[in-house]
C-alpha positions in Angstrom: 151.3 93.0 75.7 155.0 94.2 74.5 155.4 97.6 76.2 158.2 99.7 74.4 159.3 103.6 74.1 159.3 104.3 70.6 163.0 105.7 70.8 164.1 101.8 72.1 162.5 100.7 68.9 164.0 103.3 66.9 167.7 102.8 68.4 167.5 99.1 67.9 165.9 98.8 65.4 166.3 101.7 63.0 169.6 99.8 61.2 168.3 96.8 60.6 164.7 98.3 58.8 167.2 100.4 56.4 169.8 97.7 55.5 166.4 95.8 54.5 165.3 98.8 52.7 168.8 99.4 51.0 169.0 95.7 50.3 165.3 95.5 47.9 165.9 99.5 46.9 169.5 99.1 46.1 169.1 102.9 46.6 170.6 104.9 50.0 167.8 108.0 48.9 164.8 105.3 48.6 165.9 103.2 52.0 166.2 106.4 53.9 162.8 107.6 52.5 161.4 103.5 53.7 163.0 103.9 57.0 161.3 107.2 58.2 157.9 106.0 56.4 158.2 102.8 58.5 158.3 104.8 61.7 155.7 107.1 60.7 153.6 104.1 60.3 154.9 102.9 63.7 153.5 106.0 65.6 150.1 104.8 63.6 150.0 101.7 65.0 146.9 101.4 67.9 147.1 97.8 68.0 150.1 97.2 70.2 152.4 94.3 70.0 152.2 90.7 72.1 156.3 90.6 72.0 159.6 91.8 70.7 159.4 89.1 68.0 155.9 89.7 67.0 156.9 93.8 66.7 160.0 93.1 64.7 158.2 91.0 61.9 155.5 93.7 61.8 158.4 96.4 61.1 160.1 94.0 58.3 156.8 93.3 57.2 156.0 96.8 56.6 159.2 97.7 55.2 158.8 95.0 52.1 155.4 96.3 51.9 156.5 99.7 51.1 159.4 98.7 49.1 156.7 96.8 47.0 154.6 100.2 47.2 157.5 102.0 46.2 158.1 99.7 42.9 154.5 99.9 41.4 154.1 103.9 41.8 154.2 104.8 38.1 156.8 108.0 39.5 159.3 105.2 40.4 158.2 103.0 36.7 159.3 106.7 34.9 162.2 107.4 36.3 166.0 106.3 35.7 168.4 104.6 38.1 171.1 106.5 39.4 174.6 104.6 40.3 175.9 104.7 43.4 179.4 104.5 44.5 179.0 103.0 48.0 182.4 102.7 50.3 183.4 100.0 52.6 185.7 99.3 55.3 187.0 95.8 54.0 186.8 94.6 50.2 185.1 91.5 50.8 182.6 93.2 52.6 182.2 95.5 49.6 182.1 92.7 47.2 179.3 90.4 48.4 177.6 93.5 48.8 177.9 94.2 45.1 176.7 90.9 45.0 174.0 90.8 46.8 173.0 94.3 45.1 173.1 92.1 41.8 170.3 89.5 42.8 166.9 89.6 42.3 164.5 91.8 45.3 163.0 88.1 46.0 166.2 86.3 46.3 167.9 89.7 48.3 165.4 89.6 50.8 165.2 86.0 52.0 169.1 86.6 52.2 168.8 89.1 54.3 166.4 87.4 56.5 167.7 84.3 56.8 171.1 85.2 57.3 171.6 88.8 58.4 168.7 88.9 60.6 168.5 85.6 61.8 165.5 84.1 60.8 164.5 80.4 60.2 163.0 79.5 57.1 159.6 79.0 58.6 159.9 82.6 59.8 161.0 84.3 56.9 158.1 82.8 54.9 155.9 84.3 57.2 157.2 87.3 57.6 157.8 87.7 53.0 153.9 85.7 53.0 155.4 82.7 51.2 155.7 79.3 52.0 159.0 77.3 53.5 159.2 75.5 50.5 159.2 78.6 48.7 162.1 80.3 50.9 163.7 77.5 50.7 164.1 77.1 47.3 164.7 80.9 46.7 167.6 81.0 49.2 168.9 77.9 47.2 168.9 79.5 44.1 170.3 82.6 45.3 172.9 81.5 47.3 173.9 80.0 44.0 173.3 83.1 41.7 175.6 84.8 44.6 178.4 82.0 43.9 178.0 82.8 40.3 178.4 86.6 40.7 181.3 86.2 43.2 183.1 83.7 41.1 182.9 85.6 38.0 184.1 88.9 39.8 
C-alpha cells in the first residue's frame, strides 16, 4: 500500500490536476473550482492506493469525471462563456495553447495525457475508459486538427 501525506500529493500534484482541468474547462474559474473538488474527494478516499501510478490515474480519473459532471449540470447548459485573456511568457507557448483551447475536450485530453503527462497510449485509454485504438486514433486526428489551427494562425 502507497503511503503518502496529503500535502506531498497536493504539492506534486496540485499543477498537473488543474492544467487538466483548464485544458477540458478551457475556464481558470471552472479548473480552480475542479482542482479543490478533486482534493476534497481525495480526503474521501478510504480505499488507499497500491502505488504512485495507481494514485495519479485515480486523481486524472476523477478530474475528467468532474469535468464531465461539470458539462451536464443544466447551471453550466444555461449559462454563457466568458473570454479569457490568458498571458504567457513566450508566444509559441501561447499559441499552441490557443490551439489546444480550440480542439475538441476528447481530442484536448488525450493530448494532454499523452504528451504533457507522459502517458502511453495503453495508459491513457485506461485512465479516459477508452480503448488504444480509440486513443490512438483521437490523438491522430488531433494532432492534425492542431496542425490545422496552427497553420492557419
Amino acid at each position: 500500500m502507497y503511503s503518502y501525506t496529503y500535502d506531498e500529493i497536493a504539492a506534486k500534484y496540485i499543477d498537473t490536476i488543474y492544467r487538466l482541468a483548464l485544458s477540458r474547462t478551457k475556464s481558470s474559474h471552472y479548473a480552480e473550482d475542479i482542482t479543490q473538488d478533486v482534493f476534497v474527494k481525495l480526503l474521501g478516499e478510504k480505499k488507499g492506493f497500491e502505488s504512485e501510478e495507481h494514485l495519479k490515474a485515480w486523481l486524472l480519473r476523477v478530474t475528467i469525471n468532474l469535468t464531465k459532471d461539470l458539462f451536464s449540470s443544466s447551471w453550466y447548459k444555461k449559462t454563457g462563456e466568458l473570454s479569457e485573456d490568458i498571458s504567457y511568457e513566450d508566444e509559441v507557448k501561447s499559441d499552441l495553447y490557443y490551439a489546444l483551447m480550440k480542439l475538441p475536450k476528447k481530442y484536448s485530453t488525450v493530448i494532454h495525457l499523452h504528451y504533457y503527462e507522459g502517458y502511453s497510449v495503453e495508459e491513457t485509454a485506461k485512465i479516459i475508459g477508452a480503448t488504444a485504438g480509440t486513443v490512438k486514433s483521437q490523438l491522430h486526428r488531433g494532432r492534425n486538427m492542431l496542425k490545422e489551427i496552427m497553420e492557419k494562425g
